[in-house]
PDB file of N, CA, C and O in Angstrom:
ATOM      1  N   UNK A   1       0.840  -1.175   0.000  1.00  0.00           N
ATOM      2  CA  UNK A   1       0.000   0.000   0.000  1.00  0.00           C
ATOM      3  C   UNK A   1       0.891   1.248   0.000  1.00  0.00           C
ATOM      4  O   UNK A   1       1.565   1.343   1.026  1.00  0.00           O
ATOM      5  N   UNK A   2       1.081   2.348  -1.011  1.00  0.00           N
ATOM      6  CA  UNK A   2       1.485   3.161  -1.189  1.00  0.00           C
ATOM      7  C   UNK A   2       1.031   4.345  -0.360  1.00  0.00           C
ATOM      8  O   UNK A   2      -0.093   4.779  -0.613  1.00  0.00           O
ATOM      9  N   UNK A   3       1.563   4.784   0.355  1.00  0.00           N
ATOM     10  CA  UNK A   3       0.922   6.318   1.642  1.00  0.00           C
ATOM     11  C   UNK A   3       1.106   7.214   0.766  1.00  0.00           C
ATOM     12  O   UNK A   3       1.435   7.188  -0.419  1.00  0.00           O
ATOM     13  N   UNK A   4       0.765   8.286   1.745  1.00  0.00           N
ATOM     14  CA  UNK A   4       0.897   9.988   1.344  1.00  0.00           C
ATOM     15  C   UNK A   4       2.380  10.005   1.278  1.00  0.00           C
ATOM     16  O   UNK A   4       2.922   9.994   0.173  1.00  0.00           O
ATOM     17  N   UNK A   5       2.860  10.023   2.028  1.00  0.00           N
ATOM     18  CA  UNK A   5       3.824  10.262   2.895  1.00  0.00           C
ATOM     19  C   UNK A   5       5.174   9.531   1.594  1.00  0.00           C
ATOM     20  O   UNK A   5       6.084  10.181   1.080  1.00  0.00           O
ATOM     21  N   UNK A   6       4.877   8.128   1.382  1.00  0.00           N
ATOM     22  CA  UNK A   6       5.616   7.769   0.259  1.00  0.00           C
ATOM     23  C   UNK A   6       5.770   8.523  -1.214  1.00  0.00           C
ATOM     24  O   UNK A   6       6.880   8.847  -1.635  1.00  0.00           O
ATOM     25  N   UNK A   7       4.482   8.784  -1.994  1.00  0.00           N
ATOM     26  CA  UNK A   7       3.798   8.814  -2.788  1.00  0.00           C
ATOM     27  C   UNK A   7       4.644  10.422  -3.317  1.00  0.00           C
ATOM     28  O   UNK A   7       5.022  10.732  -4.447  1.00  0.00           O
ATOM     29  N   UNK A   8       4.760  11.445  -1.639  1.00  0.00           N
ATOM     30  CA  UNK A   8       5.635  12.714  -2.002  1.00  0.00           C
ATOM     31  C   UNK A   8       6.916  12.169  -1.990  1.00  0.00           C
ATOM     32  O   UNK A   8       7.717  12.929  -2.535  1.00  0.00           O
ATOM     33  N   UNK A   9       7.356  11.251  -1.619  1.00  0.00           N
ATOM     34  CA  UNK A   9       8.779  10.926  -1.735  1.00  0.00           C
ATOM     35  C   UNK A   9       9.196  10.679  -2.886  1.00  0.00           C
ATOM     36  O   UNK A   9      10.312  10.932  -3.340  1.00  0.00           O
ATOM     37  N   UNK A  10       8.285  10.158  -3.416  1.00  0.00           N
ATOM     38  CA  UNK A  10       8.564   9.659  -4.740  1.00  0.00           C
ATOM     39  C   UNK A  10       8.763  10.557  -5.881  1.00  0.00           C
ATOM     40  O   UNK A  10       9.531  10.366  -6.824  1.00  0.00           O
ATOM     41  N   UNK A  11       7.737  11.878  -5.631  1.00  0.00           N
ATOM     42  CA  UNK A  11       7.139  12.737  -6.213  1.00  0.00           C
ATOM     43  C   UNK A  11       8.545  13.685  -6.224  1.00  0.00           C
ATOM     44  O   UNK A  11       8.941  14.277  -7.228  1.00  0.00           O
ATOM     45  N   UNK A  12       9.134  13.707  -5.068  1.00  0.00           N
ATOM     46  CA  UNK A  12      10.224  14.727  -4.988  1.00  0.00           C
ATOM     47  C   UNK A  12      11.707  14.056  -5.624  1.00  0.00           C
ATOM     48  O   UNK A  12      12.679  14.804  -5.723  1.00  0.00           O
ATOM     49  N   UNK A  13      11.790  12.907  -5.956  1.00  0.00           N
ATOM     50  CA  UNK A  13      12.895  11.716  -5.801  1.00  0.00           C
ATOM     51  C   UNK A  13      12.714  12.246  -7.622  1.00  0.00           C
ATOM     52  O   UNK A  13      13.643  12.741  -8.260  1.00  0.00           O
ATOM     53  N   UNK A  14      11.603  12.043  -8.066  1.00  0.00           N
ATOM     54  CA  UNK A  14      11.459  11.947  -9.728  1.00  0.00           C
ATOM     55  C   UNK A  14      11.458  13.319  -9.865  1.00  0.00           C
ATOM     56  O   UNK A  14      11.606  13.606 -11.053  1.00  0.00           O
ATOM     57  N   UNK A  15      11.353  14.316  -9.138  1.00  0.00           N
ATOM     58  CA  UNK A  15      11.026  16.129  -9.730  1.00  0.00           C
ATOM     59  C   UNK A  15      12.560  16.094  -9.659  1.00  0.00           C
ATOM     60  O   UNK A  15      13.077  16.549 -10.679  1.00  0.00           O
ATOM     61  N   UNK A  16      13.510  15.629  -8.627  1.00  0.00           N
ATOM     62  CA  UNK A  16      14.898  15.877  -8.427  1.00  0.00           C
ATOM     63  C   UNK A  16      15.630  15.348  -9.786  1.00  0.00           C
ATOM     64  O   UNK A  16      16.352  16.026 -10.519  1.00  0.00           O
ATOM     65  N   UNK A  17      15.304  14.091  -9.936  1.00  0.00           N
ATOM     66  CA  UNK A  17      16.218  13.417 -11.027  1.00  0.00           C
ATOM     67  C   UNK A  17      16.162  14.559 -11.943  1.00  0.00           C
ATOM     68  O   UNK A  17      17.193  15.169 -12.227  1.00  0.00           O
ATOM     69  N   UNK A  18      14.906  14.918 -12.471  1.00  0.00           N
ATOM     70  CA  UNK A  18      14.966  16.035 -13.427  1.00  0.00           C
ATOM     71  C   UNK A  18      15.197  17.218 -13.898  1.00  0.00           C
ATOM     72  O   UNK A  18      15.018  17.845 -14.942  1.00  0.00           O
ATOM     73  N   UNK A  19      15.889  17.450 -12.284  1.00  0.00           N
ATOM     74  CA  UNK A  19      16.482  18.643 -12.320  1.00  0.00           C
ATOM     75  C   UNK A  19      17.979  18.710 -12.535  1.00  0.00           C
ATOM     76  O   UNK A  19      18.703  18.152 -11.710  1.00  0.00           O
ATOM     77  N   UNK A  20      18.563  19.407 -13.680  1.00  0.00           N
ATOM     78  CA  UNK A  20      20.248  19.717 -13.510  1.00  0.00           C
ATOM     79  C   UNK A  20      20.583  19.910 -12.402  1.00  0.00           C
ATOM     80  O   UNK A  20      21.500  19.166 -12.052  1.00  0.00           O
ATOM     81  N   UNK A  21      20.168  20.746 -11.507  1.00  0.00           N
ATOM     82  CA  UNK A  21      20.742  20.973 -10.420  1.00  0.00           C
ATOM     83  C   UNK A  21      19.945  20.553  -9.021  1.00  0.00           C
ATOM     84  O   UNK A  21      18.790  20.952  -8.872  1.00  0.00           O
ATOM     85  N   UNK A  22      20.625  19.685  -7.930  1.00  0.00           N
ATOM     86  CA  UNK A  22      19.445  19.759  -7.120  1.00  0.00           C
ATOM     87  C   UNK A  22      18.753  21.139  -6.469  1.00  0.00           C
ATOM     88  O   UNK A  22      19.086  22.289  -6.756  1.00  0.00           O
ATOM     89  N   UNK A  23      17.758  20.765  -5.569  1.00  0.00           N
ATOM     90  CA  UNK A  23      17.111  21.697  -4.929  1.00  0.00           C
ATOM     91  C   UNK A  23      17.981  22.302  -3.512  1.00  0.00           C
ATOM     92  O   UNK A  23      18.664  21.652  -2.720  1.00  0.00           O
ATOM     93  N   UNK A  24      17.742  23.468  -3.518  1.00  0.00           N
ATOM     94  CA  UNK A  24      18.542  24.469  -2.586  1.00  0.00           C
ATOM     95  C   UNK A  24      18.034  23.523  -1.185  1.00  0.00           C
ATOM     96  O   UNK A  24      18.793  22.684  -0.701  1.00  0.00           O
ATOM     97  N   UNK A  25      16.742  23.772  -0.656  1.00  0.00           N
ATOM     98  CA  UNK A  25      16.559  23.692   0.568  1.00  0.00           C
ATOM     99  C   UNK A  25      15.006  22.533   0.303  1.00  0.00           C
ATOM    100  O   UNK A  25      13.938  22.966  -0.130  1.00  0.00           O
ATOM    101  N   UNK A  26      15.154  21.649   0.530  1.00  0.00           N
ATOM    102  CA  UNK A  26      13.345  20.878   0.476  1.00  0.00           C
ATOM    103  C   UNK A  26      12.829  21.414   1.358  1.00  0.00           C
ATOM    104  O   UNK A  26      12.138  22.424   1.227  1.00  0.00           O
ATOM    105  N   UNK A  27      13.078  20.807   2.488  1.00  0.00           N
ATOM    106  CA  UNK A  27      12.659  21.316   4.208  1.00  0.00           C
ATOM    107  C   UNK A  27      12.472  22.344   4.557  1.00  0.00           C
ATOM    108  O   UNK A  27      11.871  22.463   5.625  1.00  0.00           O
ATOM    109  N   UNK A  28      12.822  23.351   3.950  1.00  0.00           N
ATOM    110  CA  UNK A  28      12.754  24.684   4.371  1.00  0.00           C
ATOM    111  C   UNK A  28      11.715  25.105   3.594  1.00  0.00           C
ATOM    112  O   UNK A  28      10.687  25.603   4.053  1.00  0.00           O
ATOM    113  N   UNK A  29      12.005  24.873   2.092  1.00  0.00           N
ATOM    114  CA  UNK A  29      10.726  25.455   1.152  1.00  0.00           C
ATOM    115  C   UNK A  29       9.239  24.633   1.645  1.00  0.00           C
ATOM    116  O   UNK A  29       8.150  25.191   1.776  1.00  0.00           O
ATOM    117  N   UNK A  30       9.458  23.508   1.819  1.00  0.00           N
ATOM    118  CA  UNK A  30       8.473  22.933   2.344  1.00  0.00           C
ATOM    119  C   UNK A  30       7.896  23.257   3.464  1.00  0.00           C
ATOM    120  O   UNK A  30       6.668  23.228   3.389  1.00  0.00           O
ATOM    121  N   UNK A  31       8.206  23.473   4.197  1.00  0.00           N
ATOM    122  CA  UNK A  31       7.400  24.071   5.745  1.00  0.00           C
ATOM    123  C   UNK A  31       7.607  25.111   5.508  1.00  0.00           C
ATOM    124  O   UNK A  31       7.435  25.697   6.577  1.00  0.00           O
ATOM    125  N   UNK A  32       8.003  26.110   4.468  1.00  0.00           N
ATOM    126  CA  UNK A  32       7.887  28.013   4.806  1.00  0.00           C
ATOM    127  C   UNK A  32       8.198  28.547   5.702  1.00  0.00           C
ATOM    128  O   UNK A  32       7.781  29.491   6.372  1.00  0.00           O
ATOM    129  N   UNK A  33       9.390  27.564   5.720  1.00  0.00           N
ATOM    130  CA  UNK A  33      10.135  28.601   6.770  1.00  0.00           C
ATOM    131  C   UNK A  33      10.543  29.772   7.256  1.00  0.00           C
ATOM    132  O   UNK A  33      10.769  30.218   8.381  1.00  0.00           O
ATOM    133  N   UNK A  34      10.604  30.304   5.803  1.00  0.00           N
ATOM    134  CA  UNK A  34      10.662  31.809   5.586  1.00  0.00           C
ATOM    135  C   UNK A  34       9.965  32.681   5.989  1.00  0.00           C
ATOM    136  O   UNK A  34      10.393  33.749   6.427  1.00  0.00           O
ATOM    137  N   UNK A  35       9.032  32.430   5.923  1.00  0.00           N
ATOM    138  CA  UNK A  35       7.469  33.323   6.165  1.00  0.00           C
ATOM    139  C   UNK A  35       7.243  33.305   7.503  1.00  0.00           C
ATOM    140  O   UNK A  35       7.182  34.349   8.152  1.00  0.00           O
ATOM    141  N   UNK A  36       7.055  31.759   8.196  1.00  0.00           N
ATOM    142  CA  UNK A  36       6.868  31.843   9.353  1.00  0.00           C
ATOM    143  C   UNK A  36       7.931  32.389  10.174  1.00  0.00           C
ATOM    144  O   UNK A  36       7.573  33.006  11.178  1.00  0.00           O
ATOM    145  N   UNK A  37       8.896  32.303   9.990  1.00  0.00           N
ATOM    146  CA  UNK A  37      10.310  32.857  10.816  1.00  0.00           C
ATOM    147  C   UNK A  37      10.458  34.651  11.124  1.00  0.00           C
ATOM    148  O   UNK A  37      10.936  35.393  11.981  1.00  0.00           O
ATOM    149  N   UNK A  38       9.499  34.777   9.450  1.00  0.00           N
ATOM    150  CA  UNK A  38       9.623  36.297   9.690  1.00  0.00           C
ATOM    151  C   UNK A  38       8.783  36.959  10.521  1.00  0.00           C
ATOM    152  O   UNK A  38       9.075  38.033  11.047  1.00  0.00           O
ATOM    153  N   UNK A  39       7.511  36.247  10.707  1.00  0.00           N
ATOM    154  CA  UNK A  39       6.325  36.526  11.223  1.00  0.00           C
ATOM    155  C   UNK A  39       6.076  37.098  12.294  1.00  0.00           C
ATOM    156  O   UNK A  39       4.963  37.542  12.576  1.00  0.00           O
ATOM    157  N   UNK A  40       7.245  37.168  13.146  1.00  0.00           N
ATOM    158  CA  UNK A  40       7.207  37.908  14.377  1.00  0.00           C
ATOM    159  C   UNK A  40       7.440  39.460  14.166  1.00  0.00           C
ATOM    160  O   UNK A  40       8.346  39.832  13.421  1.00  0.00           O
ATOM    161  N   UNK A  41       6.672  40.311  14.780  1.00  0.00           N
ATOM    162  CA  UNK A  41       6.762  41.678  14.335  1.00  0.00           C
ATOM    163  C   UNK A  41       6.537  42.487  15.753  1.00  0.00           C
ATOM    164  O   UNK A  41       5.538  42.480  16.472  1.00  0.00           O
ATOM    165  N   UNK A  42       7.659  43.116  15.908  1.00  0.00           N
ATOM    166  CA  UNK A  42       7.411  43.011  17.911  1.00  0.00           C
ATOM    167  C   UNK A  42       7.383  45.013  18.007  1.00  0.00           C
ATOM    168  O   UNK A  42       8.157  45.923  17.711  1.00  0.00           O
ATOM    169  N   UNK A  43       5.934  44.874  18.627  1.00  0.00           N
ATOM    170  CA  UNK A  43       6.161  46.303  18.715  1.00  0.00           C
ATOM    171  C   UNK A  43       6.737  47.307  19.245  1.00  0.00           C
ATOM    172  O   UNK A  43       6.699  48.445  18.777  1.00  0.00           O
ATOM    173  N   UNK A  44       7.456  46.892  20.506  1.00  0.00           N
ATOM    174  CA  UNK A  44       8.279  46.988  21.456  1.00  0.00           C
ATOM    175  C   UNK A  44       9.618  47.792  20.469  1.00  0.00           C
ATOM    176  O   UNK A  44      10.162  48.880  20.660  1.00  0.00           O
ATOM    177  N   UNK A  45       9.837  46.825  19.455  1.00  0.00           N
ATOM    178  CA  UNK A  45      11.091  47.246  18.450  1.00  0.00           C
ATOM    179  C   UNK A  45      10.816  48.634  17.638  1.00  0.00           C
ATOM    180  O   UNK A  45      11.722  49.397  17.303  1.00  0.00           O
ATOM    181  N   UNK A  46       9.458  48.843  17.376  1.00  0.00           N
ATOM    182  CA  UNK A  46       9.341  50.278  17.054  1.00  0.00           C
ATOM    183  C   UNK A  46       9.525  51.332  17.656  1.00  0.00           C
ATOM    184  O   UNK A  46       9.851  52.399  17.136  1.00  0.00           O
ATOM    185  N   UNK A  47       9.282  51.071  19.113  1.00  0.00           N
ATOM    186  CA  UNK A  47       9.869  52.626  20.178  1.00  0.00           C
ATOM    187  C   UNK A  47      11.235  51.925  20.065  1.00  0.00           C
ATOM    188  O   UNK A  47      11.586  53.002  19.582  1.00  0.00           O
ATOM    189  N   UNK A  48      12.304  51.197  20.042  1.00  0.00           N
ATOM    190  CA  UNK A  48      13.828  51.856  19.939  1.00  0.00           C
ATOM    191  C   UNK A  48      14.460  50.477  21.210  1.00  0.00           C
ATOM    192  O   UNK A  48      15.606  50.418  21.657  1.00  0.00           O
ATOM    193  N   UNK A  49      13.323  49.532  21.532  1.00  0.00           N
ATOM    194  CA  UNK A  49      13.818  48.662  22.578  1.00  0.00           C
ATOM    195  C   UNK A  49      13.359  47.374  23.216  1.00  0.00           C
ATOM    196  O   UNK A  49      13.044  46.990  24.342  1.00  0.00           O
ATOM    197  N   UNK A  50      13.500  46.687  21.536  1.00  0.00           N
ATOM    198  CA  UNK A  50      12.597  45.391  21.352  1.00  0.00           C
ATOM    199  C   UNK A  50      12.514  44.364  22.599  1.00  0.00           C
ATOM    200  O   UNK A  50      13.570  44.371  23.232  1.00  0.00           O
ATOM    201  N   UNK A  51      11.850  43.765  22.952  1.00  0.00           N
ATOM    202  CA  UNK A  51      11.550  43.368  24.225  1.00  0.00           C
ATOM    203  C   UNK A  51      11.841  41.644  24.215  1.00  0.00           C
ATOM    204  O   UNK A  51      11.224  41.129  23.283  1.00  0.00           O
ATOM    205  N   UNK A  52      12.448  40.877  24.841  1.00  0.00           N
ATOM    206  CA  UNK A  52      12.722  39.290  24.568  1.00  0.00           C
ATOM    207  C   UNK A  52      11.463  38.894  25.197  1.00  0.00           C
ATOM    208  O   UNK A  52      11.173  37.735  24.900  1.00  0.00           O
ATOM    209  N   UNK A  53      10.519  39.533  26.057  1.00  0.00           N
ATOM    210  CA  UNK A  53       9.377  38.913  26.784  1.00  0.00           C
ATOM    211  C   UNK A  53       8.050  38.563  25.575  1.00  0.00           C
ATOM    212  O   UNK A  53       7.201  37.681  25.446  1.00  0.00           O
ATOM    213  N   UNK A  54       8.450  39.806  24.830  1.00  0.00           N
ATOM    214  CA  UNK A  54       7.660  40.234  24.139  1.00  0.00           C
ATOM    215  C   UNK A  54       7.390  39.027  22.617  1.00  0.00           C
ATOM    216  O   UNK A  54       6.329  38.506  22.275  1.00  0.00           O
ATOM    217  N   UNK A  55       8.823  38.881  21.945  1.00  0.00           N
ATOM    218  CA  UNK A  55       9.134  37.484  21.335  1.00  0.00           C
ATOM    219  C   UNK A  55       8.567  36.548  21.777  1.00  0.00           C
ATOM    220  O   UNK A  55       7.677  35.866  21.270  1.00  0.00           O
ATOM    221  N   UNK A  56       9.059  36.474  22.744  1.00  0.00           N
ATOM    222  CA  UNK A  56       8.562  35.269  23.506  1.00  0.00           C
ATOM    223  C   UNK A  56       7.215  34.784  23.792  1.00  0.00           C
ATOM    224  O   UNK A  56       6.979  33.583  23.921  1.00  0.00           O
ATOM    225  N   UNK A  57       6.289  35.732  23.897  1.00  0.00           N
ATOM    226  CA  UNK A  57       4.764  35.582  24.061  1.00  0.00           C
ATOM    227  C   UNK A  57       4.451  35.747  22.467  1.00  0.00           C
ATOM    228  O   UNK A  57       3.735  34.819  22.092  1.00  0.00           O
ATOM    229  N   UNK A  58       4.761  36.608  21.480  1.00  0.00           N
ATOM    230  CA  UNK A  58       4.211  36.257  20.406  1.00  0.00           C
ATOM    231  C   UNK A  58       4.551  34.623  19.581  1.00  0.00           C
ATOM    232  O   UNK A  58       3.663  34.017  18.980  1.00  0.00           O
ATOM    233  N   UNK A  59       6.138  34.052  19.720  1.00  0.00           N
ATOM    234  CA  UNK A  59       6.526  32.847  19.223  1.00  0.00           C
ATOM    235  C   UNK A  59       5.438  31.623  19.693  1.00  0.00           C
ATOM    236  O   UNK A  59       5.097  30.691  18.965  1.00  0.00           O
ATOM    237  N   UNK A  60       4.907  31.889  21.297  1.00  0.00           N
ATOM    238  CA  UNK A  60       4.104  31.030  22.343  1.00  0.00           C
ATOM    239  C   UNK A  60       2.977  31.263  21.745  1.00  0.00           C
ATOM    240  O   UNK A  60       2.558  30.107  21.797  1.00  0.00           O
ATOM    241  N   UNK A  61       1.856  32.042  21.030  1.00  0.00           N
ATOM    242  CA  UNK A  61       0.565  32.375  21.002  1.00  0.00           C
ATOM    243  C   UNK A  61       0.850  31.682  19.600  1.00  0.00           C
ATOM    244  O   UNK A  61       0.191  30.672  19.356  1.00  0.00           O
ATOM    245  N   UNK A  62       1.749  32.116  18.674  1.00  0.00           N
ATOM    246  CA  UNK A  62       1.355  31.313  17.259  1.00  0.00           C
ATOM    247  C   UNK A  62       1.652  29.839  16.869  1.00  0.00           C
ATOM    248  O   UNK A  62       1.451  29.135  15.879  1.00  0.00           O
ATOM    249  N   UNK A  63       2.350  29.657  18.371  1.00  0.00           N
ATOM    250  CA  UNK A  63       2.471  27.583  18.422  1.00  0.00           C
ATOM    251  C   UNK A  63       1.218  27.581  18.550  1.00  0.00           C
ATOM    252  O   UNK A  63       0.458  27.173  17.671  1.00  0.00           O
ATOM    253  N   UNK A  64       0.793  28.109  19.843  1.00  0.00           N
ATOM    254  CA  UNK A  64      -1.100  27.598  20.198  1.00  0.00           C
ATOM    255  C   UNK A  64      -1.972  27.783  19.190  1.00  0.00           C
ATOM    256  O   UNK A  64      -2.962  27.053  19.162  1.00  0.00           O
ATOM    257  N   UNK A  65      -1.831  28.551  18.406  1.00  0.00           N
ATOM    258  CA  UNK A  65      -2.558  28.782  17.292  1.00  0.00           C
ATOM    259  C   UNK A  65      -2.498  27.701  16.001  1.00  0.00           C
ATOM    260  O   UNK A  65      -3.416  27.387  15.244  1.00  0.00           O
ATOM    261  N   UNK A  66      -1.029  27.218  16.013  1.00  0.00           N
ATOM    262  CA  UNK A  66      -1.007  26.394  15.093  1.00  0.00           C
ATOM    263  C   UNK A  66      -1.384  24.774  15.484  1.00  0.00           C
ATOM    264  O   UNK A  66      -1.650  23.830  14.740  1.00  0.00           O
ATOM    265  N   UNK A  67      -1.271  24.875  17.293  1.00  0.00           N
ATOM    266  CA  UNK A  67      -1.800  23.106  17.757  1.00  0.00           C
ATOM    267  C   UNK A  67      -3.615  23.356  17.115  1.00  0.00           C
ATOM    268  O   UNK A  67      -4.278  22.488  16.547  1.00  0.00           O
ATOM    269  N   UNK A  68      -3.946  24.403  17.344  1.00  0.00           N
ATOM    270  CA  UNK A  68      -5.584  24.210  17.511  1.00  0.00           C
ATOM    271  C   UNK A  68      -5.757  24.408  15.633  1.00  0.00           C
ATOM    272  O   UNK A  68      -6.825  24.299  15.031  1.00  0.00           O
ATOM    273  N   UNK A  69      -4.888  24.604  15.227  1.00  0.00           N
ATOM    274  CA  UNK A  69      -5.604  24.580  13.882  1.00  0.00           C
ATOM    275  C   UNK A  69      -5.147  23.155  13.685  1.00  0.00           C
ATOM    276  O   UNK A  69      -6.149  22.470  13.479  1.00  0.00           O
ATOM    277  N   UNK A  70      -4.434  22.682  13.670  1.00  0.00           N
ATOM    278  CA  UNK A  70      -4.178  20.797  13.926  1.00  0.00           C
ATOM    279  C   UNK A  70      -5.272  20.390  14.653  1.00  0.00           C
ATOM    280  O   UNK A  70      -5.988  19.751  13.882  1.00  0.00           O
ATOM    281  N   UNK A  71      -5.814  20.445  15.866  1.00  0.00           N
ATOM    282  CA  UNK A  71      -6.897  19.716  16.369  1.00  0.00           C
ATOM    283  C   UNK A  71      -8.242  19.929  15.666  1.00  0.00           C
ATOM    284  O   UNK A  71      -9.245  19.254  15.893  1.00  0.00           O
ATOM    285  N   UNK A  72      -8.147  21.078  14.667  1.00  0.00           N
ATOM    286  CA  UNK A  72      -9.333  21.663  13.940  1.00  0.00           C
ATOM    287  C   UNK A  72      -9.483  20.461  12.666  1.00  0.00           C
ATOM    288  O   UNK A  72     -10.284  19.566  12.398  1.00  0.00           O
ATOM    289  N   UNK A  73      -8.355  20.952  12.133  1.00  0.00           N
ATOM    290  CA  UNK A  73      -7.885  19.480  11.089  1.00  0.00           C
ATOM    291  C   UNK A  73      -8.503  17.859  11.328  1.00  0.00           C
ATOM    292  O   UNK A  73      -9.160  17.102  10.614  1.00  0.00           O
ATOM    293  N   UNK A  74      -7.970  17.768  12.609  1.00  0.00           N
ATOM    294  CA  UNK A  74      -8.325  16.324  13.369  1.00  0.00           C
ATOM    295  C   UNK A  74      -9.586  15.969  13.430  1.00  0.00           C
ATOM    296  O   UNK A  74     -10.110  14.963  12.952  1.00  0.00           O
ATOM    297  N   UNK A  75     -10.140  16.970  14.136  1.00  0.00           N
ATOM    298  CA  UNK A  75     -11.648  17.094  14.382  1.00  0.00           C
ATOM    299  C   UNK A  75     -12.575  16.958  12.702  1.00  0.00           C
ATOM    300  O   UNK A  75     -13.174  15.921  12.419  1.00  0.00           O
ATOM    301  N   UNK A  76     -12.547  17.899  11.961  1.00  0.00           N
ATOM    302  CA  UNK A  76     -13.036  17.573  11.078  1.00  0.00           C
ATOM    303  C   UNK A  76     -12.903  15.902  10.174  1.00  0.00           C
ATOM    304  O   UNK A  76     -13.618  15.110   9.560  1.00  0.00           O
ATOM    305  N   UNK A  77     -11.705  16.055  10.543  1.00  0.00           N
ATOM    306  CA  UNK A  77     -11.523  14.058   9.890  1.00  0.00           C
ATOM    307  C   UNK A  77     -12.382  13.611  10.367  1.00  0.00           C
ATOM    308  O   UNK A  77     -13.498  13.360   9.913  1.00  0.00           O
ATOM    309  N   UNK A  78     -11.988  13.473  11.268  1.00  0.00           N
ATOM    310  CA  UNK A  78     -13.450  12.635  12.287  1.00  0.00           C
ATOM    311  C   UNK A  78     -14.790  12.631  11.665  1.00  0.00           C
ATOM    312  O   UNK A  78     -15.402  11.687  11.166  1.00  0.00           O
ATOM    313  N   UNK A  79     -15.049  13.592  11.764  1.00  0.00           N
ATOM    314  CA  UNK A  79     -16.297  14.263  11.542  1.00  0.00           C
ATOM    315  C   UNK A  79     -16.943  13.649  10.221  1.00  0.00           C
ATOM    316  O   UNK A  79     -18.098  13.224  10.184  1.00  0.00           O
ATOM    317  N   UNK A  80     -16.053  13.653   9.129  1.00  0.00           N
ATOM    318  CA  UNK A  80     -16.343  13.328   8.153  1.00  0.00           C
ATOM    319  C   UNK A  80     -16.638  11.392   8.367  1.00  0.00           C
ATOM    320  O   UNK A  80     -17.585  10.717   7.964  1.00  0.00           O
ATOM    321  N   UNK A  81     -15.443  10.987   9.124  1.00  0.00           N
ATOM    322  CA  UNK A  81     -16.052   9.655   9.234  1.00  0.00           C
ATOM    323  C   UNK A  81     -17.427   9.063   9.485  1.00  0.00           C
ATOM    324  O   UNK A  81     -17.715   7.921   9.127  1.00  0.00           O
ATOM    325  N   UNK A  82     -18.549  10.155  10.325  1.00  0.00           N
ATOM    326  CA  UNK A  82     -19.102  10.055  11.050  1.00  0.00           C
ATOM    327  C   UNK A  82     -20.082  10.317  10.375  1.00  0.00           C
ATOM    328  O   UNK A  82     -21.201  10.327  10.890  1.00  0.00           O
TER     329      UNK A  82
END
């Protein structure tokens, strides 16, 4: 039985062969790393004296944000089973 999980392996294994050159970063382009990394925007840093508390509670609120959009995910699977 062929998974998801295989099925992109494969998918990336055959996009690679075909490329002259390999790919810079999979992992990184793949999870958007970029985007999310930048995503912190601390207001603290606009008066002149960015705050580490301040990081710190925004990095903490957009994990929680991203477990509950996973349990949102979850939940609907379900749901659909049902």
């Amino acid at each position: 039985m062929l998974l998801l999980r295989d099925h992109f392996y494969l998918n990336l294994r055959r996009n690679n062969e075909q490329r002259k050159t390999p790919p810079t970063s999979i992992y990184q382009d793949y999870l958007g790393l970029e985007k999310i990394l930048k995503s912190q925007h601390l207001i603290s840093k606009d008066y002149g004296k960015p705050a580490h508390d301040e990081m710190l509670f925004i990095i903490i609120h957009q994990i929680y944000e991203l477990w509950f959009k996973q349990i949102l995910f979850e939940l609907d699977s379900v749901l659909d089973i049902f």
